[in-house]
DOTORLO-220193 format. One line per 2 residues: number of its first residue (from 1); for each residue x, y, z of C-alpha. Coordinates in pm, whole numbers. Layout:
REM residues N
NUM = X,Y,Z; ...
This chain:
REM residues 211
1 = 0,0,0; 95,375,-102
3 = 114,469,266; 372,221,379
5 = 656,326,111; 838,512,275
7 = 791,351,610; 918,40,468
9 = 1191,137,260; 1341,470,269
11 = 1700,466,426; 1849,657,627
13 = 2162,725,871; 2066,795,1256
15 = 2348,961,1410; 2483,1060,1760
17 = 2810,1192,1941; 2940,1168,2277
19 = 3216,1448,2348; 3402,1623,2629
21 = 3149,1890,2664; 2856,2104,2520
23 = 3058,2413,2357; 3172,2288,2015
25 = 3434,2599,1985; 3640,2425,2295
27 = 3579,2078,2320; 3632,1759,2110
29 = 3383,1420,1996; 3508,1148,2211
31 = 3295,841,2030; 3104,880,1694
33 = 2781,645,1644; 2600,605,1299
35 = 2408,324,1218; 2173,287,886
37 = 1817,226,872; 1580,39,621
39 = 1285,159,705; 1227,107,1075
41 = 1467,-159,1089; 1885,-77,1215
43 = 2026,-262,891; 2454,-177,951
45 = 2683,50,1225; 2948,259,1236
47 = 3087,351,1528; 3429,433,1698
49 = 3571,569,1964; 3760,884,1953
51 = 4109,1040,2165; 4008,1375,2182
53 = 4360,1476,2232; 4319,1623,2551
55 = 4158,1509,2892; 3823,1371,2977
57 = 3636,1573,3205; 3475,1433,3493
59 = 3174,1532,3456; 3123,1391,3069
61 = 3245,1079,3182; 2980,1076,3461
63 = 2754,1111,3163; 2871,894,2903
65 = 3075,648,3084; 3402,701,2898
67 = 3703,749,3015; 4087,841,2926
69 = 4198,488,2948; 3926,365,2712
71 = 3997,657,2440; 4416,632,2494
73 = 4421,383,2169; 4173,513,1965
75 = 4204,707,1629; 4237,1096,1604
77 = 3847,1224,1460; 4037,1316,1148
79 = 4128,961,1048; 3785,823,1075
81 = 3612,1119,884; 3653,974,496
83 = 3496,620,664; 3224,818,816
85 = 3177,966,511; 3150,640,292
87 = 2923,502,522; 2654,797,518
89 = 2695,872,162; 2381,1080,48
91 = 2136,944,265; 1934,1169,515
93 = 2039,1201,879; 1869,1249,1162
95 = 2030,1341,1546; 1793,1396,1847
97 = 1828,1771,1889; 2010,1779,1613
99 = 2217,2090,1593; 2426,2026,1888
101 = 2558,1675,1702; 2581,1907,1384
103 = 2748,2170,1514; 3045,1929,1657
105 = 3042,1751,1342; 3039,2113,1136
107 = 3368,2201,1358; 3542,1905,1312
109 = 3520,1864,915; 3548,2240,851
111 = 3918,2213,1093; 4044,1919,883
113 = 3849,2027,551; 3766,1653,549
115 = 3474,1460,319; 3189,1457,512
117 = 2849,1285,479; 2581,1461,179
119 = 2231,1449,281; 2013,1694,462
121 = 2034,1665,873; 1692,1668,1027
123 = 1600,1714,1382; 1400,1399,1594
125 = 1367,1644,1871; 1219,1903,1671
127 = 972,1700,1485; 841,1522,1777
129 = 737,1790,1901; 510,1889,1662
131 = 400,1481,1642; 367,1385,1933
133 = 247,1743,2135; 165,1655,2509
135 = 488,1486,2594; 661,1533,2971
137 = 954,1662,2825; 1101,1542,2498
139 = 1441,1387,2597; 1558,1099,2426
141 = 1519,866,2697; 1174,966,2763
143 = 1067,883,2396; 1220,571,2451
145 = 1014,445,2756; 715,658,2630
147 = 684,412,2279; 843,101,2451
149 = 1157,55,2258; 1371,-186,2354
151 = 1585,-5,2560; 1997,-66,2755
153 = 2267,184,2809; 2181,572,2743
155 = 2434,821,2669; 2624,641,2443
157 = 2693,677,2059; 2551,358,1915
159 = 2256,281,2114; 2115,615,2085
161 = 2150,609,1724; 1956,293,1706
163 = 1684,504,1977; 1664,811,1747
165 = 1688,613,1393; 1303,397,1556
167 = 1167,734,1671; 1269,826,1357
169 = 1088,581,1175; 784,614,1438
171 = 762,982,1318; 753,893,947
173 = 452,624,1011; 277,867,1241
175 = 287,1114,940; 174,843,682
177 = -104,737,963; -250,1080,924
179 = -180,1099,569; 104,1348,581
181 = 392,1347,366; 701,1237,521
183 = 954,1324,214; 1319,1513,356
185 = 1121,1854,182; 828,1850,420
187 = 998,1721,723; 1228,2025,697
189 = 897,2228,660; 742,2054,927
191 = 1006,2104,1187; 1067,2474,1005
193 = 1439,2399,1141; 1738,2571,971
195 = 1924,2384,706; 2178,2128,858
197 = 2424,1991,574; 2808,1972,577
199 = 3006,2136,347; 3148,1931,9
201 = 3529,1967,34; 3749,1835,-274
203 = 4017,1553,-156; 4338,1777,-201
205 = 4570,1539,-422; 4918,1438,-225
207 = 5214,1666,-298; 5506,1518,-420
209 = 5819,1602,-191; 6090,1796,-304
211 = 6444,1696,-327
């Protein structure tokens, strides 16, 4: 049936970041999560952890559970960029409250004028909102419990890329339900949210040395 296309097959890439702090001008992503969606169902994952260069504060550990031992190995953000890139492709992304994840991301790829994933960034937070009016509050976690997802660990990159990509897709069918469109154009109308979507830079070809 018409109304179950897109619920059924439209991809996607549900995102999320855990990082030292909230100001993306000062601090770093300490774990990147992506995982694809086929419809409603998580279909493949990406995720890594990430040495910020620099200390973990207490305080984001207390949130997110990791620490400086469990980053000390890990790859600088720059060398996983390109592989976060191939993964995403041109596929839409969605983040729960979206511009914070966006804005670190933004940072980071602008700093190292890496590749960087194509489609449009849309906001969970900001269309559930509009969705779902009435809610307690419209944290992640209380989505979560509020629709019954199977639920674990909070706070970290992977599992709350799987939460946001199923609110996601509970959105898009809550939209079809009512006979809404639920194309990337009237989502962004929907949420009337700002345009989220990286910037395309050219891979610089390697200089030869001189001798």
């Amino acid at each position: 049936m018409e109304t179950s296309r897109i619920r059924d097959r439209m991809d996607f890439i549900a995102f999320d970041l855990e990082t030292t702090g909230i100001q993306p001008r000062t601090d770093a992503i300490v774990e990147i999560g992506a995982v694809r969606f086929n419809g409603a169902e998580p279909a493949e994952t990406f995720c890594t952890l990430i040495n910020p260069g620099r200390p973990i504060p207490p305080g984001a550990s207390a949130v997110n559970g990791i620490t400086d031992d469990m980053v000390a190995d890990q790859p600088g953000v720059e060398t996983v960029l390109t592989d976060l890139a191939d993964f995403c492709g041109d596929l839409p992304l969605v983040a729960h409250n979206a511009p914070f994840d966006f804005k670190f991301l933004l940072k980071t790829v602008e700093e190292h004028k890496a590749r960087a994933p194509k489609g449009v960034v849309l906001d969970t937070c900001a269309l559930a909102r509009i969705v779902f009016p009435g809610m307690p509050n419209y944290k992640l976690g209380t989505l979560v419990r509020r629709f019954g997802f199977p639920s674990g660990t909070f706070h970290r990159a992977e599992e709350d890329s799987v939460y946001c990509g199923r609110l996601f897709a509970r959105i898009v069918e809550a939209l079809e339900k009512a006979g809404q469109p639920a194309t990337v154009p009237a989502l962004l109308d929907l949420a009337q949210q700002t345009l989220m979507q990286f910037p395309q830079f050219e891979a610089q070809p390697e200089q030869l040395g001189l001798f």
